[in-house]
N, C-alpha and C positions, 0 to 999 in steps of 0.2 A: 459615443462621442470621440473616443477615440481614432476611431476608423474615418469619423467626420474631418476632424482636425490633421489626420496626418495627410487624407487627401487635403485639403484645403492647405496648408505649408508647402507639399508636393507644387501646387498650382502656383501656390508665392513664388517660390525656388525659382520656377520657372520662368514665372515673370521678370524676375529681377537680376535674369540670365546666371544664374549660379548651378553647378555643378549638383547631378543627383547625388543625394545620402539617403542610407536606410534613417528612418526616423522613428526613434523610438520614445516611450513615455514612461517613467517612476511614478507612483507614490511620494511624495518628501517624505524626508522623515520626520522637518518640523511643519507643525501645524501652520504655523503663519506663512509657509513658501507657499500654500494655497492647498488644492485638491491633485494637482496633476501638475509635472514638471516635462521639460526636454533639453536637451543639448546641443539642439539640431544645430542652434547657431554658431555654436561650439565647433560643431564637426567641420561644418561648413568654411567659416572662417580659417582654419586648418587645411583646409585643400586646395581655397581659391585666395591663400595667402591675405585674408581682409584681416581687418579688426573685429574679436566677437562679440561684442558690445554692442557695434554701430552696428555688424550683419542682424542680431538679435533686434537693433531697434527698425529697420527696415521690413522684419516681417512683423512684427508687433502693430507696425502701422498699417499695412496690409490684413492685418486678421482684425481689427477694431471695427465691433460692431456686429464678423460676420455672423455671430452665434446669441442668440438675446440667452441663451442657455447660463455661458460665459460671463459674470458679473464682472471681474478683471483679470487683466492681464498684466503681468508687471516680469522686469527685468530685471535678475539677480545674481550676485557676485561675476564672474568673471563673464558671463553671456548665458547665461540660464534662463528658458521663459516660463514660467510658472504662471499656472492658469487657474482661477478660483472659481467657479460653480453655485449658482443660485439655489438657494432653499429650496424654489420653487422646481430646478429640477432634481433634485434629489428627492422630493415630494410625489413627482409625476413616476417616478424609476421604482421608487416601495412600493405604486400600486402594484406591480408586476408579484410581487410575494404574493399578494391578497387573491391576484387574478387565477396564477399556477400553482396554488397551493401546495402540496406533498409532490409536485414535480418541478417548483422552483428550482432551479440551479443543473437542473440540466439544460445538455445541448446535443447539436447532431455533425459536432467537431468531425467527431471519428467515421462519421458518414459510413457504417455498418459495416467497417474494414473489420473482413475474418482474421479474428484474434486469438490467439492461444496461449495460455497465460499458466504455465508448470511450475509447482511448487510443493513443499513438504518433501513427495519421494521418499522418504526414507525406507529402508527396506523391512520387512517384518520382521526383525530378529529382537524387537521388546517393544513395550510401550513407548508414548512419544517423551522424552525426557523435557525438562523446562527450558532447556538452551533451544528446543526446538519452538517453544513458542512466538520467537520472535517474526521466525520465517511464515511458519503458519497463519500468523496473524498480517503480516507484510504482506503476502499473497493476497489473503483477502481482502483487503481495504486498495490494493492493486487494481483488481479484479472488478469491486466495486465504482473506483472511479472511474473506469476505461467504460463501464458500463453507460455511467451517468453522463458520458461524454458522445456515447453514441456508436460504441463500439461492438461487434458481434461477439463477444466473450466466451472461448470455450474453456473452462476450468479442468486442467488435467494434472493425474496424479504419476508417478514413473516408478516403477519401481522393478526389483530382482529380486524373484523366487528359488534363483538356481545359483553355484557356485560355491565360492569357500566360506563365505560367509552363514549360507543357510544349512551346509555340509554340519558346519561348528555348533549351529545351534542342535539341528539335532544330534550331536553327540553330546550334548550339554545337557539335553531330556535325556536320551536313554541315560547317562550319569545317576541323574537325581534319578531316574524310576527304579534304576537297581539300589541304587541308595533307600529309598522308601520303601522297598523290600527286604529291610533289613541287613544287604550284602554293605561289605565293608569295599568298593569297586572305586577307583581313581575314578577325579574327575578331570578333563584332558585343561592342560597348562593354559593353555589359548581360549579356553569356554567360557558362557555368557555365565558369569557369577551372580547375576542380579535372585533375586528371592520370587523370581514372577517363572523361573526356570523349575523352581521345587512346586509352585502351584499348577503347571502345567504337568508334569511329572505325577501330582497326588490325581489331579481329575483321571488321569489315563489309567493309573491303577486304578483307582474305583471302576473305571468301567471296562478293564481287560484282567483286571486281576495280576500273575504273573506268567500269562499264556504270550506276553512278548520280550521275554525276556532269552530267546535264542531270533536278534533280530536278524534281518539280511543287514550285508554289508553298509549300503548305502542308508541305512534308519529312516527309508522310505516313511515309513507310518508314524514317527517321530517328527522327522520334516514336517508331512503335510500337518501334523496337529499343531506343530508349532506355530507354523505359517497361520492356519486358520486363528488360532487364540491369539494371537500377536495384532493380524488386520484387523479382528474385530473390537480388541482393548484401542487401536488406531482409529478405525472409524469411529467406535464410542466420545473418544476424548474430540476428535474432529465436532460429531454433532452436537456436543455439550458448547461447544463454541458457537457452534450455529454458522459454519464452515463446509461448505460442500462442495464437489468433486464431481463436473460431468463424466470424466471418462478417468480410468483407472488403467495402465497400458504397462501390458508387461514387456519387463526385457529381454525373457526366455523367448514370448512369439518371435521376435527381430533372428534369431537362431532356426526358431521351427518352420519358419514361410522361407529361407533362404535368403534374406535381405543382407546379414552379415558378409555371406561369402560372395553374393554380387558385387557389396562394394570390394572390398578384395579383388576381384576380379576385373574392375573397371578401373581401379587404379593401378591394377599392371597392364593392361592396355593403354594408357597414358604414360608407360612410364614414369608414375606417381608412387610403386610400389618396388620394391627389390630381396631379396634373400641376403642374408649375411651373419657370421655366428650363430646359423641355426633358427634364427627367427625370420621373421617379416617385418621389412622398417617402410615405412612410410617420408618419401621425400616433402617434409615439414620446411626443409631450409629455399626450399623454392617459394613458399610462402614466406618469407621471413625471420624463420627459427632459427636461432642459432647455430641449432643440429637434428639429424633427422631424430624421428622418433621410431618406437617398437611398438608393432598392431599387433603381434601375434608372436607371441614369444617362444622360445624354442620348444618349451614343453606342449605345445600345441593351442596353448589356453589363448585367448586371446588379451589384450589389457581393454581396460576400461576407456581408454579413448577410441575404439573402432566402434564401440554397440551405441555410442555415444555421436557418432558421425551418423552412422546408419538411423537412428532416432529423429536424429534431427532432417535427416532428409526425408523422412515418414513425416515428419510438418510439412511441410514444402507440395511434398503430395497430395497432400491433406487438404491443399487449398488454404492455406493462412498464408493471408500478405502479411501479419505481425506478429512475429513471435519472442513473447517474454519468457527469459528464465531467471529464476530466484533461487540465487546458492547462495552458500556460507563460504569464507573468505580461505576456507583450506578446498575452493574448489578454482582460484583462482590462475596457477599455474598451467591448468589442462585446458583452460577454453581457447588463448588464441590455437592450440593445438586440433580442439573442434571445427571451431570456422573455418581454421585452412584447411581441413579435409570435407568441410558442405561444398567452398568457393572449387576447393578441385572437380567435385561433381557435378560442376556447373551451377551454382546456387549464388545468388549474390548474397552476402549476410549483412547488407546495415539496413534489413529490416528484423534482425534477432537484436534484442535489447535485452542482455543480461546483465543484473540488478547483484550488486555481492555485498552481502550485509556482515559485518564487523559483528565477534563475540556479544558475550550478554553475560552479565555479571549478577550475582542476587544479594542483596544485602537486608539482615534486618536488626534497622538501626544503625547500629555501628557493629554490628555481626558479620562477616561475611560467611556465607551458607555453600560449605563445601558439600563436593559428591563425591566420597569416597569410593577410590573402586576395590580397595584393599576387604573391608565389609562390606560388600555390595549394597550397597543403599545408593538407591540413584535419588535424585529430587525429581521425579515425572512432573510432568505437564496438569496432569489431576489434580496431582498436589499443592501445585501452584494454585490451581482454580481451587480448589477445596478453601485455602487460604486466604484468597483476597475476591475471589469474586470474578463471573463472568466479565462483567463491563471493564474492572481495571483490568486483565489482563490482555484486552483488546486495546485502550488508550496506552496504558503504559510502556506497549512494544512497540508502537508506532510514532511516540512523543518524542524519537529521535529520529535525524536522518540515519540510513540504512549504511551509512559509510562510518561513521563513527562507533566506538563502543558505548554498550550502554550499562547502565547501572541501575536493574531494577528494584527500589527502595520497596522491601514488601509492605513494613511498619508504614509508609506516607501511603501507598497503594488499601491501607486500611482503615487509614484514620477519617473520622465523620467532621472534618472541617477544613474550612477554606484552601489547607493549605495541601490536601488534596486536588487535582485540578482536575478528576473525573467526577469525582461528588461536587465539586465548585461549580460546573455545567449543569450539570442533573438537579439540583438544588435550584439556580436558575430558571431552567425549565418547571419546575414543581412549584415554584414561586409564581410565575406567570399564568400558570392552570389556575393556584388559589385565587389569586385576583380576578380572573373570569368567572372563577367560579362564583366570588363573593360579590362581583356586579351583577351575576341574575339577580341574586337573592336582594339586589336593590334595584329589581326592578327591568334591567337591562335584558335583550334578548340573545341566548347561548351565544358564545362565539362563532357564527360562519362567516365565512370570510367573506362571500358575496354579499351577505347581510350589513357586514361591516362597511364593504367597503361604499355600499348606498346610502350608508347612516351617515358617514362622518363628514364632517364639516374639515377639510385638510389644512384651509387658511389656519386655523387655531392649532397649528406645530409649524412653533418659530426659536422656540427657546435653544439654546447652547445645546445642550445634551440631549435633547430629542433629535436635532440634527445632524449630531456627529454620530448619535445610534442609528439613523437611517441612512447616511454614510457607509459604515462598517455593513448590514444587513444588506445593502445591494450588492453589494464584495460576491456574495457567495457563489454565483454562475461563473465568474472568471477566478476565485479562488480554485473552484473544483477542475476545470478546464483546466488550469494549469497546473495542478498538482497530478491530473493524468500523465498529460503529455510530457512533463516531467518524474515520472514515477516515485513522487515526492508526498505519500500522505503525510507526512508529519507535520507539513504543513499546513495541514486543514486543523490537527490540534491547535496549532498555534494562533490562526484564525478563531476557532472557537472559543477558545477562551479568551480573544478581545470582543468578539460579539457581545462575552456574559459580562466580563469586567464592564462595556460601555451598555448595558443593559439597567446594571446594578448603581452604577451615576448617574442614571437617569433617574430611577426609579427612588435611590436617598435624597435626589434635588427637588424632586416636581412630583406633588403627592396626584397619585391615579384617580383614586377614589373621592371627591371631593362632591360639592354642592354644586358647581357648575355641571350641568348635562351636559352641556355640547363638549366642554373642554374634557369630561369625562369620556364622554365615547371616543375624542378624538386618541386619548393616552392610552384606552381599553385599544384602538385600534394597533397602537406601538406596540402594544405588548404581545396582542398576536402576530403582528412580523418576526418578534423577534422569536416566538415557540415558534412559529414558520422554518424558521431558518436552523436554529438550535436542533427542531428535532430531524430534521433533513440532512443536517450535518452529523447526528448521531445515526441514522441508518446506516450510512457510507461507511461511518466505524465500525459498526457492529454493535453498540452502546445503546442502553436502554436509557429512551428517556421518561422515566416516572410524571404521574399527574400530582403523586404526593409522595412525601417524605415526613 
């Protein structure tokens, strides 16, 4: 309808010689401005110097009639046309739940545009910590939607096996392993303190005894075990979430295939790169920077902004027209420094869309739940799920936008009522099953949809809250669709939980289960829209939605 209407206005416009405007459509926000509002007349009046009133009542008179869809049309406050919607079509629009069952709300927006969507990354040197759950979980309901939109989705992981980082950790094993041999051996200033350092340290003695303790320099065999126990406690906590990762891409290959010092190489052929104090700077300020930057610093090591250019133009290679990246907000100073070094290589970047998600706080109650690093006690990501549960820790990281901080309440992330909003949906959903379940047992036949939707009689859904729930429950194709292309799930939570609240008014107003058949099939049939939609909306999160509670 909307795509009807804005052509059809386009057409007015034109007839009534007025200047083109993009024409766009709201929601109100009050109920009685109708179902669908615009401005058009507004904008209009504004360009071709009229009144927005009289330009609003000019197309008003023009569009009367053209749609029997359209019940009215009415003009408000300063030139606003606000357009309200027949029972009858919001009646013919719910069939569409019944028709596409478990693929309702998708589309084929994204028209199988090769996508690449990198997130987590963090490097093997411990378990995934609880600050990291935010990302992990923002990736995947990312990932999710881009899917449900139409998108060719490759899920990628980045990570670095090599450097100072992984140098540290195993000196931080060999530490503990002389230490767990009874030597009294420093442990180095800078080393990983966490407790998962001494359980890697005890598995290694048990199985070498003290035959590594004259190791080579580099703790080779300390590295690789670290590495390995570190990815596997990663991917363990990943698949406990139900979070998966097509390709896993290291940052040492971009070194071993040559790709590092090509780029180096093409950007001193462009005169993009130069020597100065010993290093390698990068002319950054022809893109805009302030000042140039260091790719290669004098002691030969390179920085993280060059393996980080060369990666990204490994996308590009790779055949993705879209590439999404999800960092954390201490990753925000180095990206325009990436772009301008893809754009030197010839790469256009406004099809990279990097997403930077703001801190994440944990609180329980009025507690807040520190991570000391002085006692290494970290709060892992496990521990989180240990505490509150698979499903909340997939709603509760995403119930904000990704630009804001968040404050995840563990105590409400655990509590079994309403004023939880993951159990408040799921409870919904479990409510809905009971009621289908308790019209077999009066006779009725299982809920299928195609069953359903032969059965019912649709004339007998007219009342108030049946049709503002079938309102909301069409929503969900262009909720999802727009929470893609905006990379905005949060707002699918926020959707969801007016699907359940306008679920749960229905349901206290207009008893289901009653002595009328027809009126009963017709409200059995609302209810499976509304599990329709509910649990469609719970895959995309990752959220389980129970048939009982």
């Amino acid at each position: 309808m909307k795509d009807l209407l804005k052509q059809k206005i386009s057409t007015v416009i034109s007839e009534l010689q007025l200047p083109e405007i993009e024409i766009n459509f709201e929601k109100p926000k009050v109920e009685a401005h109708g179902d669908l509002t615009t401005n058009a007349a507004m904008l209009l009046a504004k360009v071709a110097k009229k009144n927005p009133r009289e330009t609003a009542k000019a197309i008003v008179e023009k569009l009367s009639g053209a749609f029997p869809e359209i019940s009215s049309i009415e003009i408000a406050g300063p030139g606003f046309i606000n357009f309200k919607f027949s029972p009858s079509y919001f009646i013919e629009q719910s069939k569409e739940i019944l028709r596409q069952g478990e693929h309702f709300g998708k589309s084929a927006a994204g028209a199988g545009k090769k996508t690449n969507v990198e997130w987590v990354s963090a490097n093997p040197t411990g378990p995934l910590h609880s600050g990291h759950g935010r990302q992990v979980i923002l990736g995947a309901a990312i990932s999710k939607l881009l899917e449900w939109t139409g998108f060719d989705v490759t899920r990628e992981y980045y990570f670095n096996n090599a450097g100072n980082q992984m140098r540290m950790l195993a000196e931080s094993i060999y530490a503990r392993y002389r230490q767990e041999l009874g030597e009294d051996y420093p442990f180095p200033e800078e080393g990983y303190k966490g407790d998962y350092i001494v359980d890697i340290a005890k598995e290694i003695v048990k199985e070498k005894g003290d035959t590594l303790k004259q190791s080579d320099d580099e703790k080779l065999y300390f590295k690789k075990a670290g590495e390995e126990w570190c990815f596997t406690k990663i991917k363990e906590t990943l698949e406990r979430l139900g979070v998966r990762h097509d390709v896993f891409y290291n940052e040492d290959s971009l070194y071993a295939t040559g790709k590092i010092q090509e780029v180096i190489e093409e950007f001193r052929k462009a005169d993009l790169a130069y020597d100065a104090e010993g290093a390698v700077w990068f002319r950054a300020t022809k893109f805009g920077a302030e000042k140039d930057r260091v790719i290669v610093k004098s002691s030969g090591e390179p920085t993280y902004r060059l393996p980080d250019i060369a990666y990204h133009r490994e996308k590009f290679r790779r055949g993705f027209e879209l590439i999404v990246d999800i960092f954390g907000a201490d990753h925000i100073a180095t990206i325009p420094d990436v772009l301008a070094g893809v754009e030197a290589l010839g790469y256009k970047t406004d099809s990279v869309k990097v997403i930077i998600h703001q801190m994440v706080s944990f609180v329980n109650g009025d507690e807040l739940i520190k991570m000391s690093k002085r006692n290494a006690k970290v709060f892992t990501l496990d521990d989180l799920i240990d505490l509150v549960g698979v499903d909340a820790v997939h709603y509760f990281f995403v119930m904000r936008s990704a630009n804001t901080h968040l404050e995840f309440d563990i105590a409400l992330a655990k509590e079994q009522s309403d004023k939880n909003p993951v159990y408040y949906l799921q409870y919904a959903h479990a409510r809905i099953a009971s009621i289908l379940r308790h019209a077999v047992s009066e006779g009725f036949t299982p809920p299928d949809a195609g069953e359903y939707l032969r059965r019912t009689d649709f004339s007998l859904i007219k009342e108030k809250e049946e049709i503002d729930l079938l309102k909301i429950l069409i929503e969900l194709p262009e909720i999802i669709q727009s929470c893609a292309l905006s990379f905005e799930p949060h707002r699918l939570t926020t959707y969801l939980k007016e699907a359940a609240e306008s679920f749960h008014r229905f349901y206290h107003e207009h008893r289901v289960i009653n002595d009328d058949k027809n009126l009963m099939q017709a409200r059995l049939t609302l209810c499976l829209m509304a599990k329709i939609v509910i649990a469609n909306g719970c895959k995309i999160l990752g959220v389980s939605y129970p048939e009982k509670m």
